[in-house]
N, C-alpha and C positions, 0 to 999 in steps of 0.2 A: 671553247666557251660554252656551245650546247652541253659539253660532255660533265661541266662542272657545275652548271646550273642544275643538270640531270641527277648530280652527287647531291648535291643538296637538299634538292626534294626529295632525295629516298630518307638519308637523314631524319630531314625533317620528321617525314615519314615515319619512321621507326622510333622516335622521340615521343611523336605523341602516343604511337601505342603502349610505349613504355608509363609514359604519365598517367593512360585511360585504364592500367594496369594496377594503380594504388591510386588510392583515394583518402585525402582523412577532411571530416566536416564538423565545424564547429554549429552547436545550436542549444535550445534553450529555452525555458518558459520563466514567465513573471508575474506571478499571479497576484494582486495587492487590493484592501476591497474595505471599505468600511463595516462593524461590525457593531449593532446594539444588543444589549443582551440581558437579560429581567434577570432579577434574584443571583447576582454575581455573587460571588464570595466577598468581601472586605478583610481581608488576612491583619488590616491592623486594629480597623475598628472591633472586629469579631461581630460582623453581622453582613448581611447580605443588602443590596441596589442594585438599580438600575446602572450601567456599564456600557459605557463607547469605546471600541478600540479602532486600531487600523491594523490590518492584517496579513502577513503573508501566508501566502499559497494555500487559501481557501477551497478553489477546487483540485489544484495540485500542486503541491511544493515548489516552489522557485528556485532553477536550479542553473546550471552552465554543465555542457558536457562536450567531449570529443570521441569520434568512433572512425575507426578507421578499417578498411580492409586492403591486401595487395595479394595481388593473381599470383599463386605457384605454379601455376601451370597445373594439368591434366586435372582439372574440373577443382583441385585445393586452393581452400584460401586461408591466409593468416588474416584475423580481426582481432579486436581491443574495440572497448568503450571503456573511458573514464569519466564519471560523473559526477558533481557536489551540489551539495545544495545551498541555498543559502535565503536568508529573511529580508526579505525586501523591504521592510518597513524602518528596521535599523541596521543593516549594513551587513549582517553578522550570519556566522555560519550555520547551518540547518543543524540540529544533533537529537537524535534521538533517548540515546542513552549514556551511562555517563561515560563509557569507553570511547566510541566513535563522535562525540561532540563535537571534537576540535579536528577530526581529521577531516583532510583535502577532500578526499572521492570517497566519503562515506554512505551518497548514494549506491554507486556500483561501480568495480574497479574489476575487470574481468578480462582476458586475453584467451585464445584459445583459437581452433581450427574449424572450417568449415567446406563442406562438400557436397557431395551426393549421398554421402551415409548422413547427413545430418550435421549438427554444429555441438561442439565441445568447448567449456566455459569453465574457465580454474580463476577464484579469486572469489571475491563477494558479491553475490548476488540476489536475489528474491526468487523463491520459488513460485511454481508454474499457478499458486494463487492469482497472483499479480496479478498472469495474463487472465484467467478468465472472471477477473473482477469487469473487463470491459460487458460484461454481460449482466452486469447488476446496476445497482446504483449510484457505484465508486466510479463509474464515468460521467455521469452526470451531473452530482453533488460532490464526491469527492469526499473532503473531510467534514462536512456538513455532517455524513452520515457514519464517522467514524465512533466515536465514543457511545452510540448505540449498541455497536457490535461489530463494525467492520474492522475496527484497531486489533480487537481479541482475535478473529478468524481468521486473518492474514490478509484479507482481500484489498487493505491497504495498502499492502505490500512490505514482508518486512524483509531483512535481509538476512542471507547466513553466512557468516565467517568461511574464510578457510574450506568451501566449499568448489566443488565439481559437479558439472550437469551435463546430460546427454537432451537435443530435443532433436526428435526428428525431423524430414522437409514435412512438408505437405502430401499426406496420402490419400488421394482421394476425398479429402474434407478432414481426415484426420492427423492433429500431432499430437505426437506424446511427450512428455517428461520426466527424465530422472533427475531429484540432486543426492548426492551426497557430502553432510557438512564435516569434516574431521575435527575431532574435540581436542586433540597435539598434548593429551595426558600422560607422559612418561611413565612406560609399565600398566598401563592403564588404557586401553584401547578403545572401549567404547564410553570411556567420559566423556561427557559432552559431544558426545555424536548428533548427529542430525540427519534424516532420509526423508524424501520424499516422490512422489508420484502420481503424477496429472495426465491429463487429457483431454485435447476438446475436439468438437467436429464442429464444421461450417459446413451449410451446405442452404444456397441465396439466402430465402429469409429467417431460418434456424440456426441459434447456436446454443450450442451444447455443450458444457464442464463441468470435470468432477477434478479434487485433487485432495489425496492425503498426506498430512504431515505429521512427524513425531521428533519430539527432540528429547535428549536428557542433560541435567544439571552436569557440571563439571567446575574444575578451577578457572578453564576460561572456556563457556559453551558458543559452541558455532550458532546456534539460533543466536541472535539479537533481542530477541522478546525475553532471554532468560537472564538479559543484563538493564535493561533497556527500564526505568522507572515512570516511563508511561504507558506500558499497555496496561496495568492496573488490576488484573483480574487474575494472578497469579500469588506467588509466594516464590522469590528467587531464595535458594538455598545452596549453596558453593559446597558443602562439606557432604551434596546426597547426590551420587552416581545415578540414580534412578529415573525413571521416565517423569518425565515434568511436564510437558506437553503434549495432545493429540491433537490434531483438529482436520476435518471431514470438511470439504464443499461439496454440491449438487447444486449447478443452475443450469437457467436455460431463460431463450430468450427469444422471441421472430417478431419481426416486421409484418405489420399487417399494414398496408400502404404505407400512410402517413405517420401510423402508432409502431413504435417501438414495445413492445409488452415484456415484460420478465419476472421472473419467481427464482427466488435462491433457498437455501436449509443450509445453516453449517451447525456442528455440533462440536464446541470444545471441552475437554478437559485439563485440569489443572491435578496433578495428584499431588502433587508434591504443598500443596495450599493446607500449611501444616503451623504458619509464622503466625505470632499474635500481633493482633489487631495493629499495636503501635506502630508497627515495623510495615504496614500496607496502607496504600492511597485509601483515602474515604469511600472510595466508590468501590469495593471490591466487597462490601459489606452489607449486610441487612441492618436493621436497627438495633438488632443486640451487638453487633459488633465482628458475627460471626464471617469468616470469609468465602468466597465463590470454590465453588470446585468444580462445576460444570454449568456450562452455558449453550441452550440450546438459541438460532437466530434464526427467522423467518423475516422474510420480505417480499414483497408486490410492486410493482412499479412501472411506471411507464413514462416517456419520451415522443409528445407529438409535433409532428413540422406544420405550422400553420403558413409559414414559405422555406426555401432554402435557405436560409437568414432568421428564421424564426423557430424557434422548439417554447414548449408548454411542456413543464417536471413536474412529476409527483410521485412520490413512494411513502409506504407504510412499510416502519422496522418495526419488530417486536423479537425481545429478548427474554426468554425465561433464564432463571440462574438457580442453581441446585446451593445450599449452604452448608456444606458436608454433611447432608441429610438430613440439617436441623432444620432447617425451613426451606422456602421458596420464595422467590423475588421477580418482579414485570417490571420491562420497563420498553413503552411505548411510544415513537418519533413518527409522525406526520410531517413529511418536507415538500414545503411545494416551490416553483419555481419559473423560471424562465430567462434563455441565453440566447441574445441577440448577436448574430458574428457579422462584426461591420467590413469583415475582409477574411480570406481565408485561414489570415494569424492571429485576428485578434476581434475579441467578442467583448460585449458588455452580459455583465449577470445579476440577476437578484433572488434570492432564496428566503423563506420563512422557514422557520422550522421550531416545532412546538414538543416539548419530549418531557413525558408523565413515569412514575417511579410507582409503584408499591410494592411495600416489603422492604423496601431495599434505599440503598442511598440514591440520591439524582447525581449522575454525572454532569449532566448539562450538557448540551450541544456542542460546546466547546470546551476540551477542559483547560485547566491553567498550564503554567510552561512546567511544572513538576508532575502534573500530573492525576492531581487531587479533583474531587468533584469543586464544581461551579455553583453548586445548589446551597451545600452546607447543612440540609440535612435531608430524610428519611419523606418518602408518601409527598412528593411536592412534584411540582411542574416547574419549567422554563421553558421561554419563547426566544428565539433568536433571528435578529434579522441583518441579512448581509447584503452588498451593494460593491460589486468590481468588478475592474479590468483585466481581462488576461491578455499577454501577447506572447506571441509563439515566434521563434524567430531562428 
């Protein structure tokens, strides 16, 4: 009897190591928040008002995902995360652009190995922008401060097809990043390719990121921004192999007690910004009509705890934009703010944010679900005010 009870515990035993050995977790965010908004478009009437909506994923997409890893033994692991997104306000699925709209795990669908050399990720992903947008304002505000510039630079995050990345552990404060996107152009190898190449270091209250990216047109381009009809600031063109996009981060960011302080610079280019007017969102333009090829982004910002439960927001974006050298364009966003976390999942928020144009179209704070400006037209302002819940779970 001792000898069988003895069998059982080892069992047991050896059961649960096995179980403690894979792991898969479900989890998920839900972001949903009232949203007023001055000088909307009216797309029937053809003229611009005042505008109430309800909103999903304000400060970050509403999403459901699964990530899993299990032990190979001698320090390798297999992982997968599957992610989608989806709109909390009607039911319906997140979609960017018009290829990935309807698919499941359009956020990120990724498998790959992990060790002591680092982690390897084949499938769709976002490049190493993503991460060091936690050091700007895309953690704070989110899509508040996207259609300013953070949609164009990537710090939103955007994804790339049919891509592979290398990121290293933790070195000493630093990781690095490689992707590369495959273009799958028969006879054609560098269509629609994609690379890029990041970095950041921690070290207590400093953080520090750079990342570059470059993609090119193709029949089907692994960037997502090169199909995608709301980043706005481009000219998608399927029949030009050539480099379509560049774009350059530099931030950084330290804690000084209670203040979070930060400053970013990204610099994008569009070469391929070659399409007439008809064929691009309103906001990619100046008032002749002419469209963006280069967009430089500055920003300031800060994050204060007035408790562990309380933060005070604000940041200044400004965007220059180049009009294939026929003019020049500003456009201006002051976001202020503040997030209450009534538990460690889930916070209440409220945001202002006020964003002025010259030269150029007003996008608005938020743009519409195509992708068009919110303003309607050229040298205007809009005020936007927003009120929600996230839960994190």
């Amino acid at each position: 009897m001792k000898k069988s009870l003895l069998a059982l515990a080892v069992l047991g035993a050896f059961a649960g190591a096995a179980q403690a050995q894979s792991s898969v977790t479900i989890y998920g965010i839900v972001d949903t928040g009232v949203v007023y908004t001055s000088k909307a478009v009216n797309t029937t009437a053809g003229n611009t008002g005042s505008k109430f909506s309800l909103n999903s994923g304000i400060i970050q997409g509403s999403r459901i995902g699964f990530k899993g890893v299990e032990d190979l033994g001698g320090g390798l692991s297999a992982v997968f995360n599957l992610e989608t997104g989806f709109t909390n306000d009607n039911g319906g699925l997140q979609g960017s652009d018009a290829v990935t709209s309807s698919n499941l795990f359009r956020r990120k669908s990724v498998v790959g190995l992990a060790g002591g050399f680092g982690t390897v990720l084949l499938g769709r992903q976002t490049d190493f922008a993503d991460t060091i947008s936690a050091y700007t304002s895309v953690a704070d505000f989110g899509g508040v401060t996207g259609a300013i510039g953070h949609n164009q630079d990537r710090l939103q995050g955007t994804r790339t097809n049919n891509s592979i990345s290398y990121t290293t552990n933790n070195l000493g404060g630093f990781t690095g990043n490689l992707i590369y996107g495959f273009g799958e152009q028969a006879g054609q190898t560098s269509n629609g390719q994609a690379f890029g190449l990041g970095g950041k270091y921690d070290n207590g209250p400093l953080g520090l990121g750079i990342n570059y990216y470059q993609s090119k047109q193709g029949t089907a381009p692994a960037d997502t921004q090169l199909t995608s009809s709301t980043a706005g600031y481009y000219a998608p063109n399927s029949a030009n192999a050539n480099t379509a996009i560049k774009s350059l981060n530099v931030v950084a960011s330290y804690q000084f007690g209670p203040a979070r302080v930060y400053g970013n610079y990204s610099r994008v280019k569009f070469d391929l910004n070659t399409a007439s007017p008809a064929t691009l969102a309103a906001k990619t333009m100046n008032s002749s009509g002419t469209t963006a090829n280069k967009l430089d982004v500055y920003e300031i910002g800060t994050a204060y705890s007035l408790s562990p439960s309380l933060k005070l927001l604000g940041a200044v974006t400004h965007t220059r934009a180049d009009f294939n050298s026929s003019s020049k364009g500003k456009l201006t966003q002051i976001s202020l703010g503040t997030d209450y976390w009534l538990s460690k999942r889930t916070d209440l928020y409220a945001f202002v944010a006020n964003i002025r144009a010259t030269d150029m179209a007003n996008p608005g704070v938020f743009g519409d679900a195509t992708g068009n400006a919110t303003i309607g037209s050229a040298d205007n302002s809009q005020t936007a005010v927003a009120v929600g819940i996230r839960h994190k779970f």
